[in-house]
N, CA, C and O atoms as a GROMACS GRO file, in nm:
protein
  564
    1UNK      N    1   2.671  -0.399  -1.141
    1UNK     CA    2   2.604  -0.488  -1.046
    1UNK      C    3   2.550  -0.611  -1.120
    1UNK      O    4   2.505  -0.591  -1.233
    2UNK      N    5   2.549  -0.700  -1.085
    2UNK     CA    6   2.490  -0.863  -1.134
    2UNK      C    7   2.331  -0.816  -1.149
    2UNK      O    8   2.255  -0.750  -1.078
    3UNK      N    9   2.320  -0.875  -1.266
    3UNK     CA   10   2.158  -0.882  -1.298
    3UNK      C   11   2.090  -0.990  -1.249
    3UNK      O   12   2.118  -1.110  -1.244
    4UNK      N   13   1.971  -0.907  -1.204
    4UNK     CA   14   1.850  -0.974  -1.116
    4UNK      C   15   1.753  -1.022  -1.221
    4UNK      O   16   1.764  -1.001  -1.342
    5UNK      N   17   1.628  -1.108  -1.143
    5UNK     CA   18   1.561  -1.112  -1.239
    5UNK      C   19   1.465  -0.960  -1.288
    5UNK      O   20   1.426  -0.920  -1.398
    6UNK      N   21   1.455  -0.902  -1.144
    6UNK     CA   22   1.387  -0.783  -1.194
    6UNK      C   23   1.454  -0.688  -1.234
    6UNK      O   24   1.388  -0.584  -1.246
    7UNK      N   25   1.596  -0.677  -1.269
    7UNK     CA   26   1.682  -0.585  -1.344
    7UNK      C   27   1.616  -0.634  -1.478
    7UNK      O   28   1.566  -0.544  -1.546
    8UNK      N   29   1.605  -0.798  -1.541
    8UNK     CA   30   1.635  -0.804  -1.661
    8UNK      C   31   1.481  -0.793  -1.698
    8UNK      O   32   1.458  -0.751  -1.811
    9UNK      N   33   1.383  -0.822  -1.624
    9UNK     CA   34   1.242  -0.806  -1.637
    9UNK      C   35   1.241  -0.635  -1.678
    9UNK      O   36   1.178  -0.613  -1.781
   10UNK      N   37   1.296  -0.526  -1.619
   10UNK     CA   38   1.338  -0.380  -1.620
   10UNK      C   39   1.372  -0.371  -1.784
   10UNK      O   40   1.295  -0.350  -1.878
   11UNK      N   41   1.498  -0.392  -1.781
   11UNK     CA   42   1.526  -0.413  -1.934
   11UNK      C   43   1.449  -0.450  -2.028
   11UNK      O   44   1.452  -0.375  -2.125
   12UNK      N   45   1.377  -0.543  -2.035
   12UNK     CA   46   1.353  -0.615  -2.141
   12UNK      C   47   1.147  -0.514  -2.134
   12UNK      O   48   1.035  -0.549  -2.173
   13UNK      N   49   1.190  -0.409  -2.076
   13UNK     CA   50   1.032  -0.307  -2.072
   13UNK      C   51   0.910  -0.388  -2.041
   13UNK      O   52   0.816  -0.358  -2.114
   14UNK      N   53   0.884  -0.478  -1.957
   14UNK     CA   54   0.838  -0.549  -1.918
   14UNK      C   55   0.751  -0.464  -1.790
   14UNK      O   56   0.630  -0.450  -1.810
   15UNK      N   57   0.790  -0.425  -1.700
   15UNK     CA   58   0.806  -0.336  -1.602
   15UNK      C   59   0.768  -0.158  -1.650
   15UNK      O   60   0.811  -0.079  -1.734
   16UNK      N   61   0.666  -0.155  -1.544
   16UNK     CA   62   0.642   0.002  -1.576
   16UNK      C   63   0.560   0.082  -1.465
   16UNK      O   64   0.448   0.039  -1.436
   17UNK      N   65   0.601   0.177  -1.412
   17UNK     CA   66   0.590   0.258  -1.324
   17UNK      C   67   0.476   0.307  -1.287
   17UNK      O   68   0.435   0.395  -1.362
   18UNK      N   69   0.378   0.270  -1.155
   18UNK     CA   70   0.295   0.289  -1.133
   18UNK      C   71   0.221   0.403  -1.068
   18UNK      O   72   0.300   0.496  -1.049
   19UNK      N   73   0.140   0.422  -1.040
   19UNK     CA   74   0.097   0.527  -0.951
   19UNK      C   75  -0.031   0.493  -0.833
   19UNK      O   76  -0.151   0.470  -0.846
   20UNK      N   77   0.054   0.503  -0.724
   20UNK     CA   78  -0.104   0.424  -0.620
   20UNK      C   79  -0.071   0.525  -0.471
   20UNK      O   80   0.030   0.585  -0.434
   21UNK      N   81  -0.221   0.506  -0.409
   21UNK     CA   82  -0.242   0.555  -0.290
   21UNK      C   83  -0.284   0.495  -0.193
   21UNK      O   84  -0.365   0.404  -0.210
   22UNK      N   85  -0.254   0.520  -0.102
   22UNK     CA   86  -0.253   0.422   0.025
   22UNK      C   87  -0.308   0.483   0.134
   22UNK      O   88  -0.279   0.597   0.168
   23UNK      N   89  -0.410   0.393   0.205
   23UNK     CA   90  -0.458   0.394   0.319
   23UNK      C   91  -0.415   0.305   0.414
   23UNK      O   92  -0.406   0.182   0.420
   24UNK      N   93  -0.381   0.425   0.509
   24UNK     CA   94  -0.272   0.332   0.665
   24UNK      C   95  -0.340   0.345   0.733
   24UNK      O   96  -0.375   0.461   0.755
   25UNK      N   97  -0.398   0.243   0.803
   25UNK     CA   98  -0.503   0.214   0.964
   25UNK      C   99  -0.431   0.268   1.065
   25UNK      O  100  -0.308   0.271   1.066
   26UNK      N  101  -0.491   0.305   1.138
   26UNK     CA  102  -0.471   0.348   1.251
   26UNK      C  103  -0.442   0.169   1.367
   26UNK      O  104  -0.509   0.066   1.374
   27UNK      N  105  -0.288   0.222   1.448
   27UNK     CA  106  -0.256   0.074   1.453
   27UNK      C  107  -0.380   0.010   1.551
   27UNK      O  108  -0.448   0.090   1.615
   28UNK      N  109  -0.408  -0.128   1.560
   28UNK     CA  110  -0.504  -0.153   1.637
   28UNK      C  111  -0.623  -0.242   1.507
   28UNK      O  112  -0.673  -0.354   1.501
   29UNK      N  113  -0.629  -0.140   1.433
   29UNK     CA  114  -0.724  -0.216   1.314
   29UNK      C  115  -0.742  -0.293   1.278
   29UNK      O  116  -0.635  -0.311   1.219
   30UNK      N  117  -0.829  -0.419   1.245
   30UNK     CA  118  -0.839  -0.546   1.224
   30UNK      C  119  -0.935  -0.561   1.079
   30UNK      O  120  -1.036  -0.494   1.053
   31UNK      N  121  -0.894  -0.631   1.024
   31UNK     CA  122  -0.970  -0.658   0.907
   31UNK      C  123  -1.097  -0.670   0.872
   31UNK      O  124  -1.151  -0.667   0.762
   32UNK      N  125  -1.145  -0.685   0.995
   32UNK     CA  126  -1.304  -0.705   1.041
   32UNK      C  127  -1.361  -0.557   1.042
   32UNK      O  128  -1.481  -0.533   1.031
   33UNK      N  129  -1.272  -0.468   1.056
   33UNK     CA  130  -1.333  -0.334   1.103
   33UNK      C  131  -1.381  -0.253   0.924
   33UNK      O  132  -1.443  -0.151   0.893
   34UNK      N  133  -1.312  -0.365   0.842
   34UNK     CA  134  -1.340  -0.283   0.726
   34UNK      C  135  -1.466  -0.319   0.617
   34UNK      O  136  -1.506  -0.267   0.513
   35UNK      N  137  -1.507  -0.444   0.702
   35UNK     CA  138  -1.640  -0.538   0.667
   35UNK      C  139  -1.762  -0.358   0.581
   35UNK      O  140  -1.803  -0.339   0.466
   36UNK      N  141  -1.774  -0.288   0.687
   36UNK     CA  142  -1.848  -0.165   0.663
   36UNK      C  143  -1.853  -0.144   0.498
   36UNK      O  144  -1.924  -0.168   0.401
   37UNK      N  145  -1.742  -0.089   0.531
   37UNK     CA  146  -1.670   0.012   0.397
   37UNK      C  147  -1.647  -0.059   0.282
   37UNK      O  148  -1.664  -0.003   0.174
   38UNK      N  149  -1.612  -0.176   0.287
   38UNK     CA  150  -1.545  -0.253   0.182
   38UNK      C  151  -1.678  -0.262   0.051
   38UNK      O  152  -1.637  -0.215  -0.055
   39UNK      N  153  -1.753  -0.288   0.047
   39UNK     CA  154  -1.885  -0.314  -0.069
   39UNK      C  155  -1.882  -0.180  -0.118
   39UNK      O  156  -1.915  -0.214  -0.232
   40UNK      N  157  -1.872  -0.068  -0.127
   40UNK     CA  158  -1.880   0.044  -0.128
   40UNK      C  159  -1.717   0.104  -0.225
   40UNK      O  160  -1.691   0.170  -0.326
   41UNK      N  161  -1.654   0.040  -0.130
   41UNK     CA  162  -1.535   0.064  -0.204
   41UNK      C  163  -1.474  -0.030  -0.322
   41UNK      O  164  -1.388   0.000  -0.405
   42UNK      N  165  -1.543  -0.150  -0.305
   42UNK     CA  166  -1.455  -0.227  -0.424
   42UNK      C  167  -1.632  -0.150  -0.518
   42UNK      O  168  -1.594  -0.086  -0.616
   43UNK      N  169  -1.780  -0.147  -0.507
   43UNK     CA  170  -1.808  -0.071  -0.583
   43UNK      C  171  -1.737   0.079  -0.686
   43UNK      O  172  -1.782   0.124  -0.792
   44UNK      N  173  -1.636   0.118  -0.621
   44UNK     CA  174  -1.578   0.264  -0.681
   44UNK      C  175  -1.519   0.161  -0.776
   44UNK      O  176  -1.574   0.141  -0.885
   45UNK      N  177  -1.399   0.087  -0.738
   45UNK     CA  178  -1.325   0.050  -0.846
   45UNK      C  179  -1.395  -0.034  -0.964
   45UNK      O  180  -1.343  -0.024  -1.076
   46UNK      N  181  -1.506  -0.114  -0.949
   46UNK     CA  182  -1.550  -0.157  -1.030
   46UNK      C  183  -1.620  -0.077  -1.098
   46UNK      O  184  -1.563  -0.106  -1.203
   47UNK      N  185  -1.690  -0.007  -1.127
   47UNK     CA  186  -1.749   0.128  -1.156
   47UNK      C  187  -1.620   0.183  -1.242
   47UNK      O  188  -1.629   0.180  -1.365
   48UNK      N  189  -1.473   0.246  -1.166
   48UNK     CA  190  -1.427   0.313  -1.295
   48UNK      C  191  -1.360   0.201  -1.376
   48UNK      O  192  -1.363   0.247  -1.490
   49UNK      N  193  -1.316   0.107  -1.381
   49UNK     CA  194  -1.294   0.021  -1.421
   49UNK      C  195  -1.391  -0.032  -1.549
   49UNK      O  196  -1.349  -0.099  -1.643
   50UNK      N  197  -1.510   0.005  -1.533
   50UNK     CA  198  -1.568  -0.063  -1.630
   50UNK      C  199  -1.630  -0.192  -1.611
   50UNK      O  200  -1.666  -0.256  -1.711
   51UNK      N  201  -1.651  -0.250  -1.467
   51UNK     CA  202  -1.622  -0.409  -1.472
   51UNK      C  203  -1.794  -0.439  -1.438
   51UNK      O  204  -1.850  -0.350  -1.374
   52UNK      N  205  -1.850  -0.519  -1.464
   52UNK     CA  206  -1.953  -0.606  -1.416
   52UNK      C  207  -2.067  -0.469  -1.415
   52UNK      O  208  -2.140  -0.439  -1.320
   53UNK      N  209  -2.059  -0.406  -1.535
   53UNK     CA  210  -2.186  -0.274  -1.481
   53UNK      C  211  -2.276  -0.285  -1.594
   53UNK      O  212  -2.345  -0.188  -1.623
   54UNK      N  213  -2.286  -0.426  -1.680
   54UNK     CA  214  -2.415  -0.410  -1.736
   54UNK      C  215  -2.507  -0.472  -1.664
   54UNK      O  216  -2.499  -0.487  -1.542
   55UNK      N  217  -2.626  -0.523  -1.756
   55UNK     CA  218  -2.743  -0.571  -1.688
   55UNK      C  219  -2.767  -0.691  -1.656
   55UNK      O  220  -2.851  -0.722  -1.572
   56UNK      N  221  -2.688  -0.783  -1.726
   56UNK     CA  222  -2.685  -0.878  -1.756
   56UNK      C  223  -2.648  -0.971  -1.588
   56UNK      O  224  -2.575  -0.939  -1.494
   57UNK      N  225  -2.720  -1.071  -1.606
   57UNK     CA  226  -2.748  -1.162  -1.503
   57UNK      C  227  -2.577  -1.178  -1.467
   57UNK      O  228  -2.508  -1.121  -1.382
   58UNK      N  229  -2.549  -1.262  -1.554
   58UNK     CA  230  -2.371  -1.277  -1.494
   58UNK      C  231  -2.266  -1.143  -1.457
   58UNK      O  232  -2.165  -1.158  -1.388
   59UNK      N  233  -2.304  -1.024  -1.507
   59UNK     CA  234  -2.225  -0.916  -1.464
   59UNK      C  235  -2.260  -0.908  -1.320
   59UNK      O  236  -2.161  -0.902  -1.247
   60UNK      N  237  -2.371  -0.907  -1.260
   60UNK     CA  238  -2.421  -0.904  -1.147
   60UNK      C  239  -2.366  -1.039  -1.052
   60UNK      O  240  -2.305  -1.015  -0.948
   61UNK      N  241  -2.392  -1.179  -1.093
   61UNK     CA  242  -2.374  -1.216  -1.017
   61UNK      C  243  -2.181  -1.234  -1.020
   61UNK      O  244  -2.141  -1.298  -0.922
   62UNK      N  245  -2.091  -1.198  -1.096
   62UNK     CA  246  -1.982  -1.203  -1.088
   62UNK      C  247  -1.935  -1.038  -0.949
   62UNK      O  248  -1.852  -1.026  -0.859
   63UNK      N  249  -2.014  -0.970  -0.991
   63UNK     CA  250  -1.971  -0.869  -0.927
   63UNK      C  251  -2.000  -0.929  -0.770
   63UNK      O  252  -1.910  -0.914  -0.686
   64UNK      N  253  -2.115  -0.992  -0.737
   64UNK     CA  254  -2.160  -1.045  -0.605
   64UNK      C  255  -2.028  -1.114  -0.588
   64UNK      O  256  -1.955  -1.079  -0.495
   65UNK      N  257  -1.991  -1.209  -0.671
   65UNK     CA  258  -1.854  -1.319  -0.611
   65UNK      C  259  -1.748  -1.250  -0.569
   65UNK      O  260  -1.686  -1.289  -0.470
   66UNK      N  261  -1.724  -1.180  -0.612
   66UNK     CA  262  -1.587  -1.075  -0.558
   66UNK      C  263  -1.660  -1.039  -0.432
   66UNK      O  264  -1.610  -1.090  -0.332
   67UNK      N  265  -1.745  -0.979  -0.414
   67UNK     CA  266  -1.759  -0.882  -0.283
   67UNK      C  267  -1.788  -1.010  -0.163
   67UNK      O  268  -1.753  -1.022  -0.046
   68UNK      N  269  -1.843  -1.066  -0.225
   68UNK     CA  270  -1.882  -1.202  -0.126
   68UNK      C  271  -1.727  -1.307  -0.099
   68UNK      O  272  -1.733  -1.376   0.003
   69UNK      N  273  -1.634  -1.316  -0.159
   69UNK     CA  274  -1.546  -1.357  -0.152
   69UNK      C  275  -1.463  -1.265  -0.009
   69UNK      O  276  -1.434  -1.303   0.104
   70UNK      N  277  -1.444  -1.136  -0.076
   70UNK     CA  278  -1.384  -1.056  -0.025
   70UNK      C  279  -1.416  -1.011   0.134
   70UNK      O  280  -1.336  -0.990   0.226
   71UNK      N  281  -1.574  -1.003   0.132
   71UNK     CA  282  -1.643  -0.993   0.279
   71UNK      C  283  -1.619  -1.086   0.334
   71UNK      O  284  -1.581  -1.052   0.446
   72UNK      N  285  -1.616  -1.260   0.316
   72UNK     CA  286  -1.621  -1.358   0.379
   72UNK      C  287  -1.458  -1.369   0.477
   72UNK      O  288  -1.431  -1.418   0.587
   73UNK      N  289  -1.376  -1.298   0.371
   73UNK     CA  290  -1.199  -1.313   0.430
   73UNK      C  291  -1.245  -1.150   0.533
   73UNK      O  292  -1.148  -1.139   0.608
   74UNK      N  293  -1.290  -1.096   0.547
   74UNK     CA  294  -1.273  -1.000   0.620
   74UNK      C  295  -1.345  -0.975   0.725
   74UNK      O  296  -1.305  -0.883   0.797
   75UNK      N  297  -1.472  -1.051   0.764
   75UNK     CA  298  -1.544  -1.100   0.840
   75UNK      C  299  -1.484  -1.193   0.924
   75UNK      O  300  -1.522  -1.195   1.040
   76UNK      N  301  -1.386  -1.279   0.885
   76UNK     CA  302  -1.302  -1.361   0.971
   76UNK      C  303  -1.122  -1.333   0.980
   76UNK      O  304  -1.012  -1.386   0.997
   77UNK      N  305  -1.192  -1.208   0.952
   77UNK     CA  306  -1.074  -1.128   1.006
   77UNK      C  307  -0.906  -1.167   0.902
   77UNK      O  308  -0.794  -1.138   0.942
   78UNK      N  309  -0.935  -1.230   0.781
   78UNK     CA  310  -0.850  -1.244   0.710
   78UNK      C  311  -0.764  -1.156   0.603
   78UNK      O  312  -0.845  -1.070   0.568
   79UNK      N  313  -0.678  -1.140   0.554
   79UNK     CA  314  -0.653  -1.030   0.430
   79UNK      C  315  -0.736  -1.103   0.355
   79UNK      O  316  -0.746  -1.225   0.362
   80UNK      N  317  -0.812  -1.013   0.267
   80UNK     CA  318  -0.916  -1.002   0.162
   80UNK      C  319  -0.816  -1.042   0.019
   80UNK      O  320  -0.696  -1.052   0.042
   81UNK      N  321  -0.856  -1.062  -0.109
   81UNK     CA  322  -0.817  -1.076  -0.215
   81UNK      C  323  -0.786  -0.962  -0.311
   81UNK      O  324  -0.692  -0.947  -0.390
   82UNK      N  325  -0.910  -0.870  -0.277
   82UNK     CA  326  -0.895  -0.755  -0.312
   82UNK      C  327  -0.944  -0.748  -0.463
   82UNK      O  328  -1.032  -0.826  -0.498
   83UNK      N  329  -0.887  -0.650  -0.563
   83UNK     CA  330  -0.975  -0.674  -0.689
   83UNK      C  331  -0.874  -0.621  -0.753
   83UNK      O  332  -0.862  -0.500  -0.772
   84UNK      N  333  -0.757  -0.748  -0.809
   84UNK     CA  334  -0.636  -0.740  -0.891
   84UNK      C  335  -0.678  -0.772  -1.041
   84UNK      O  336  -0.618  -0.862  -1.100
   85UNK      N  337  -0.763  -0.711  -1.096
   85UNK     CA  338  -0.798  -0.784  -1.195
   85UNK      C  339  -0.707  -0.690  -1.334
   85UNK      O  340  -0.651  -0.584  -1.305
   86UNK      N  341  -0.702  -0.743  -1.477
   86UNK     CA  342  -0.707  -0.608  -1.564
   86UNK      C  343  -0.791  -0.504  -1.555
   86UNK      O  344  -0.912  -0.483  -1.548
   87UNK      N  345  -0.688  -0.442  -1.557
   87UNK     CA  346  -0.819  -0.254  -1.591
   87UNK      C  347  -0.712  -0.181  -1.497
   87UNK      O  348  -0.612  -0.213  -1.433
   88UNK      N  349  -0.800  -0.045  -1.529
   88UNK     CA  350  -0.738   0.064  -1.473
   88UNK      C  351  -0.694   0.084  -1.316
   88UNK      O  352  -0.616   0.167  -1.268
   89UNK      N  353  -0.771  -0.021  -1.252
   89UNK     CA  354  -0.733   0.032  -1.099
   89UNK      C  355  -0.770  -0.083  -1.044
   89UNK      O  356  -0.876  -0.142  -1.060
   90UNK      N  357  -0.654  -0.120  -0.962
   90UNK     CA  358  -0.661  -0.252  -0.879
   90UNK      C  359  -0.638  -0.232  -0.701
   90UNK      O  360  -0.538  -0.194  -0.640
   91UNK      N  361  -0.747  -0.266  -0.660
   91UNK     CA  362  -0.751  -0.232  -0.520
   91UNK      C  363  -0.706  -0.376  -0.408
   91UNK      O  364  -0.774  -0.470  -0.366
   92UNK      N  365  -0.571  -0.339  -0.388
   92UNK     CA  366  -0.489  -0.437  -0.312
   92UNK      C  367  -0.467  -0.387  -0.126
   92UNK      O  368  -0.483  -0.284  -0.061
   93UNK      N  369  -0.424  -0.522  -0.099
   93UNK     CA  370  -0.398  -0.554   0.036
   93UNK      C  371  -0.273  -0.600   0.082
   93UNK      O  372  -0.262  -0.720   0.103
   94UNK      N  373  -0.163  -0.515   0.103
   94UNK     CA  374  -0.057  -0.588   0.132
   94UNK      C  375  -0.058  -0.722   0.227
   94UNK      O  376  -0.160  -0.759   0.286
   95UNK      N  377   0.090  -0.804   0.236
   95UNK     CA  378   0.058  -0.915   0.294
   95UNK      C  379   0.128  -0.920   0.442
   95UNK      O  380   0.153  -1.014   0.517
   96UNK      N  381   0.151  -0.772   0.451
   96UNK     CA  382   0.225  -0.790   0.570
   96UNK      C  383   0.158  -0.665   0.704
   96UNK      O  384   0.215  -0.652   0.813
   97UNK      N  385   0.035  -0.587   0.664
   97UNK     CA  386   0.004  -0.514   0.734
   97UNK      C  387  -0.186  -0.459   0.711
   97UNK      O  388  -0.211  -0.445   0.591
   98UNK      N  389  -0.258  -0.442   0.765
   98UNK     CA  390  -0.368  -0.350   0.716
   98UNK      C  391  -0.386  -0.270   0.674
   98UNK      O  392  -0.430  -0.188   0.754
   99UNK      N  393  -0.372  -0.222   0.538
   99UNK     CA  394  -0.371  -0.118   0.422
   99UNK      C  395  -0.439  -0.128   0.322
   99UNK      O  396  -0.462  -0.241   0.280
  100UNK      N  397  -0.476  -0.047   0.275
  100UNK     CA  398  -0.571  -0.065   0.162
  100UNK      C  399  -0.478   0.030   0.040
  100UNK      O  400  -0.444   0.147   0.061
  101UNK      N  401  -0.447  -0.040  -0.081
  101UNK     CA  402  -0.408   0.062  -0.140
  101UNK      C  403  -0.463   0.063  -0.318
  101UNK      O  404  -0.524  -0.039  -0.349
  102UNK      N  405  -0.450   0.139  -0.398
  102UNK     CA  406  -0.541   0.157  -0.488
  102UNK      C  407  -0.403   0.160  -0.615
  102UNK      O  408  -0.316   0.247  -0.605
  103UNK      N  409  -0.400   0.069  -0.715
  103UNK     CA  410  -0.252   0.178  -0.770
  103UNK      C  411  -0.278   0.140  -0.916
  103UNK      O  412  -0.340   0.035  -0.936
  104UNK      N  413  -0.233   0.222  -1.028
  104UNK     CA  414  -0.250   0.184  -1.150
  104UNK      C  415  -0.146   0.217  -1.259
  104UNK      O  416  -0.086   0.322  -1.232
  105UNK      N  417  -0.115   0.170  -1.348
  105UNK     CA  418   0.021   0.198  -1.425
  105UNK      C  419  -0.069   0.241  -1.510
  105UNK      O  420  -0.062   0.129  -1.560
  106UNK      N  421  -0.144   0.292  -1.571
  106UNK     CA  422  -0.198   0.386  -1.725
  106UNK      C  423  -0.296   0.498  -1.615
  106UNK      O  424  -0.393   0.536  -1.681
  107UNK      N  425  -0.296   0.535  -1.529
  107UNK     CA  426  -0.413   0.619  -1.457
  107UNK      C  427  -0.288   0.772  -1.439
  107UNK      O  428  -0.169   0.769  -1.404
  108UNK      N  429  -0.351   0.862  -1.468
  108UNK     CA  430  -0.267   0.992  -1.455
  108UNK      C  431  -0.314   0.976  -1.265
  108UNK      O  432  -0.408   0.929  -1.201
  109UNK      N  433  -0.152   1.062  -1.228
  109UNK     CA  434  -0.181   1.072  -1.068
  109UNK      C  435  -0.296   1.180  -1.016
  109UNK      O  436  -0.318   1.205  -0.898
  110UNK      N  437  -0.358   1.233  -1.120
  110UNK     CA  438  -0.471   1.350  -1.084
  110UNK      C  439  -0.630   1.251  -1.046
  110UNK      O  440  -0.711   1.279  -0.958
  111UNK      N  441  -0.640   1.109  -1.164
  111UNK     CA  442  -0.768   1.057  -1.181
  111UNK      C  443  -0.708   0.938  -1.082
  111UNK      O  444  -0.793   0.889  -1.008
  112UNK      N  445  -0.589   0.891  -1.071
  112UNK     CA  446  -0.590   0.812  -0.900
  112UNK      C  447  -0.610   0.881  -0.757
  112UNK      O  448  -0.633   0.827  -0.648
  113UNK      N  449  -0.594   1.007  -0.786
  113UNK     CA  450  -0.617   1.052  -0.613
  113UNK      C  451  -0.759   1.089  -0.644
  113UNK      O  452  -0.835   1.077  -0.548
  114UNK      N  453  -0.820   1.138  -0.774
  114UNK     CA  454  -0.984   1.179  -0.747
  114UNK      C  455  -1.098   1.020  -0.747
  114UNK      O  456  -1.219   1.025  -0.725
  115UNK      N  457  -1.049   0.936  -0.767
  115UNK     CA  458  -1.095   0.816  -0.727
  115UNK      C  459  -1.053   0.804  -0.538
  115UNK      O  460  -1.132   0.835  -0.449
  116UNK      N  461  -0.888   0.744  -0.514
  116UNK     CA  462  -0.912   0.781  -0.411
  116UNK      C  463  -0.970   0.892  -0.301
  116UNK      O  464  -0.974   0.883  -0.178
  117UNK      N  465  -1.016   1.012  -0.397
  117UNK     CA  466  -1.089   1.066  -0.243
  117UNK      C  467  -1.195   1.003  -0.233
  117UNK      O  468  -1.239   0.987  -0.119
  118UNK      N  469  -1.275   0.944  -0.358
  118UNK     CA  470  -1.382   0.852  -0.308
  118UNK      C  471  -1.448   0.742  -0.204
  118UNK      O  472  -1.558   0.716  -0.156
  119UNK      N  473  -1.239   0.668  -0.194
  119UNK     CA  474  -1.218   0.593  -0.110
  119UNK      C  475  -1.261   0.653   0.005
  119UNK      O  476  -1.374   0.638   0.052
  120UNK      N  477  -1.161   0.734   0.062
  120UNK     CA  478  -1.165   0.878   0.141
  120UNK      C  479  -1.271   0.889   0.229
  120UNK      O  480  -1.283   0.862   0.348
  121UNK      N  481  -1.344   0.934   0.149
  121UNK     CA  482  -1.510   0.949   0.190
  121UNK      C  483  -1.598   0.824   0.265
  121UNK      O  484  -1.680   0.819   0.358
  122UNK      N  485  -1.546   0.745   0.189
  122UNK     CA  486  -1.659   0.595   0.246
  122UNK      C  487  -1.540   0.564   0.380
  122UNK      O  488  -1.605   0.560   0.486
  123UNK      N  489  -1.428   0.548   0.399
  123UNK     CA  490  -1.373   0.536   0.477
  123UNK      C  491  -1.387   0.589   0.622
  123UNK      O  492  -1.408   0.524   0.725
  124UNK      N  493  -1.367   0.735   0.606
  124UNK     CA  494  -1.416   0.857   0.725
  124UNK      C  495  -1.538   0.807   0.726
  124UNK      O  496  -1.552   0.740   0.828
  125UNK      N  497  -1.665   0.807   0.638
  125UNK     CA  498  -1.818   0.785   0.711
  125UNK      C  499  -1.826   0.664   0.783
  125UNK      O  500  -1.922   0.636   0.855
  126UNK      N  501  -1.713   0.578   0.764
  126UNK     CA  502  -1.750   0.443   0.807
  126UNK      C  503  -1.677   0.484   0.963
  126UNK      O  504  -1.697   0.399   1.050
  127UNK      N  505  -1.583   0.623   1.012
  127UNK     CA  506  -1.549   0.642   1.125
  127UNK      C  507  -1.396   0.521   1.159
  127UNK      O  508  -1.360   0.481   1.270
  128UNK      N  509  -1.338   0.491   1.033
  128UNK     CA  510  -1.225   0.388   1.069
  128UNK      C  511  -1.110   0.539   1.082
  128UNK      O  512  -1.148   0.650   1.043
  129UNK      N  513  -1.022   0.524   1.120
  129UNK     CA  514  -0.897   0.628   1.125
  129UNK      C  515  -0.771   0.585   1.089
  129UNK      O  516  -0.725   0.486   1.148
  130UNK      N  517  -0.700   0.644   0.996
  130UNK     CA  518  -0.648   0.609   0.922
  130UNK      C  519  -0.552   0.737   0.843
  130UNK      O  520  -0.609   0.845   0.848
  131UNK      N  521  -0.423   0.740   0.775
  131UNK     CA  522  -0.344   0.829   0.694
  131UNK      C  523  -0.342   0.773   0.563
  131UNK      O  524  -0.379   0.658   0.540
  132UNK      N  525  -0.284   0.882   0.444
  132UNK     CA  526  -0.281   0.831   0.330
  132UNK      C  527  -0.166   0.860   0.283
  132UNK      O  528  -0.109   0.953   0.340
  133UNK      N  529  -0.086   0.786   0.154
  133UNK     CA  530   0.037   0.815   0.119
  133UNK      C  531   0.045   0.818  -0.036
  133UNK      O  532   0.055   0.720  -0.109
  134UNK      N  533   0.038   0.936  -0.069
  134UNK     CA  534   0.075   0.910  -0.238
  134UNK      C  535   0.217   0.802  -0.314
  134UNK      O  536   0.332   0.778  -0.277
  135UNK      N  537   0.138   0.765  -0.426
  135UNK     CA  538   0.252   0.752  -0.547
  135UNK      C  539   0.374   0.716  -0.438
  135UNK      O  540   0.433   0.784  -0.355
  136UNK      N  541   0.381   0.612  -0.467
  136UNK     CA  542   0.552   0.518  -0.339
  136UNK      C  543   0.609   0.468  -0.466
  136UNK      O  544   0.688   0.374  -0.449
  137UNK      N  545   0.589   0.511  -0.607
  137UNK     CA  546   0.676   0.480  -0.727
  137UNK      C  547   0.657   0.327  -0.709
  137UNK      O  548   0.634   0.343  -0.589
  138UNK      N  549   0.648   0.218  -0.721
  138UNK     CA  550   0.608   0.068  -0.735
  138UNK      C  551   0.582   0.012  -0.835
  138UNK      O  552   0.473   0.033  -0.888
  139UNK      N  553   0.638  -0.043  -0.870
  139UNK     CA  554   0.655  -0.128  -1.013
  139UNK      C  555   0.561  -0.298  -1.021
  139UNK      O  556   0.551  -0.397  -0.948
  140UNK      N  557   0.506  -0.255  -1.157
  140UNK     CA  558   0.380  -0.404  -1.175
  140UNK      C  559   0.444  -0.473  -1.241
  140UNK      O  560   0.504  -0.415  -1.332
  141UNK      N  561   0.459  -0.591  -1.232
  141UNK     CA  562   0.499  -0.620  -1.427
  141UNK      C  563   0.390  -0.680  -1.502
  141UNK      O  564   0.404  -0.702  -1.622
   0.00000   0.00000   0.00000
């Protein structure tokens, strides 16, 4: 078969096999409905991640800019940005549906689903309804 760019991106080990879990809304769901849950949940990932958890004035107010970024697109009912940053776990928003999904290329699939039940939890208390889908194999580069 003719090489692609992501065949030769493949090759050249660039590319490496992820592991993520997904939360599917119940259809009807609007981006607004996740205003609740969302501070709570990009809290989990920043937390195992490591990110913005000292004391320090700028860890704090960087951690505020994300969530405040993120609330402001979801309050007006927009896809959110989500928190693609380096580190272990990046909590994304596809661009074509309301999903929340969590996925990481160095995270064993045991410490991505025990994070996502975290998700899990804040999700159900927040009363949104919703399915989940393991590991869809998905490649980062």
């Amino acid at each position: 078969p003719p090489l692609t760019y992501k065949s030769v991106i493949t090759i050249r080990g660039i590319m490496s096999k992820s592991h993520s879990y997904h939360f599917i809304f119940k259809k009807g769901t609007e981006y607004k409905d996740l205003v609740p849950a969302f501070p709570d949940i990009l809290g989990i990932i920043l937390k195992e991640n490591d990110h913005f958890q000292g004391n320090e004035a700028s860890d704090e107010e960087n951690r505020e800019m994300f969530e405040l970024l993120n609330l402001q697109d979801l309050r007006e009912n927009r896809k959110p940005e989500g928190y693609n940053r380096k580190g272990k776990y990046r909590l994304m928003f596809p661009m074509d549906r309301v999903e929340i999904y969590i996925k990481s290329t160095v995270a064993k699939p045991a410490d991505i689903k025990r994070v996502a039940e975290k998700v899990k939890e804040i999700l159900s208390a927040s009363g949104l309804e919703f399915t989940t889908s393991e590991d869809d194999g998905i490649e980062l580069a």
